[in-house]
N, C-alpha and C positions, 0 to 999 in steps of 0.2 A: 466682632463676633466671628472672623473667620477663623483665626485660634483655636473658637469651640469648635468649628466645625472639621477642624482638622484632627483637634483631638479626639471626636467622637469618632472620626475616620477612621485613624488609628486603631483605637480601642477595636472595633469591630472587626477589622482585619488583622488584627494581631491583640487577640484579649490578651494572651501569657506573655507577651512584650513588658520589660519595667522600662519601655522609653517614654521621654516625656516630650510635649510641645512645648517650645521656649517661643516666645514672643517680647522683645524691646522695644520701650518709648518711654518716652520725658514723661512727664507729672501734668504738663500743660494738656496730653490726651486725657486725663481724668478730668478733666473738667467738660467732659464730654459724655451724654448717656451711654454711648454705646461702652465705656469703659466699663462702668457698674453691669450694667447687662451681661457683657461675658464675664465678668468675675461673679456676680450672681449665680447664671447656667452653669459655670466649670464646679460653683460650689454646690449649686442642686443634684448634679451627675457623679460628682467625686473624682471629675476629669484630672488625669495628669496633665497638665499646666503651669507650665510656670512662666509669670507676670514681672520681668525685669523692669521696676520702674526709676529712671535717670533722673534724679533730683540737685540741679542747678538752680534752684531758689526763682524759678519763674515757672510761670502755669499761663502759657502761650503767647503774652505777651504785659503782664503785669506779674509783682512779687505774690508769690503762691500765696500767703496769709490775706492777701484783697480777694485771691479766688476762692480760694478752698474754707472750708469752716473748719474751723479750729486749726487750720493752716498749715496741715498737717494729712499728705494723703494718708500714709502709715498707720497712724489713730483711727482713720476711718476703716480701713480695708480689715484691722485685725475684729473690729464688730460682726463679722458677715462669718456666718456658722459656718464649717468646715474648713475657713484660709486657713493657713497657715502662714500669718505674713512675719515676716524676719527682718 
């Protein structure tokens, strides 16, 4: 969640900025609430954010298809109104 709070930092102190917060981690942090959380809030506020996620075929210590459903963060993330995930 610091991301959002960076972004929303941002924003306030520079609305006419097009800079964006970038944020990097593995796939294994999505198996973690707090990932959904800020991708939730950055999607409620219309935060510029961007969510670099490293996909090595593990989600923290087992194959991401044992952790994730449908085994697949990607799948998941593009469901959530406003991503735009790529």
């Amino acid at each position: 969640m610091q991301s959002v709070g960076c972004a929303q930092a941002h924003r306030y102190l520079n609305p006419e900025s097009d800079e964006v917060t970038l944020v990097c981690s593995g796939e294994g942090a999505t198996s973690e609430g707090e990932f959904w959380e800020t991708v939730n809030a950055a999607s409620l506020e219309n935060l510029p954010l961007v969510i670099l996620i490293e996909d090595n075929g593990y989600a923290i210590s087992v194959p991401v298809e044992k952790q994730t459903a449908g085994g697949n963060v990607f799948r998941a993330a593009v469901r959530i109104p406003k991503s735009q995930a790529h």
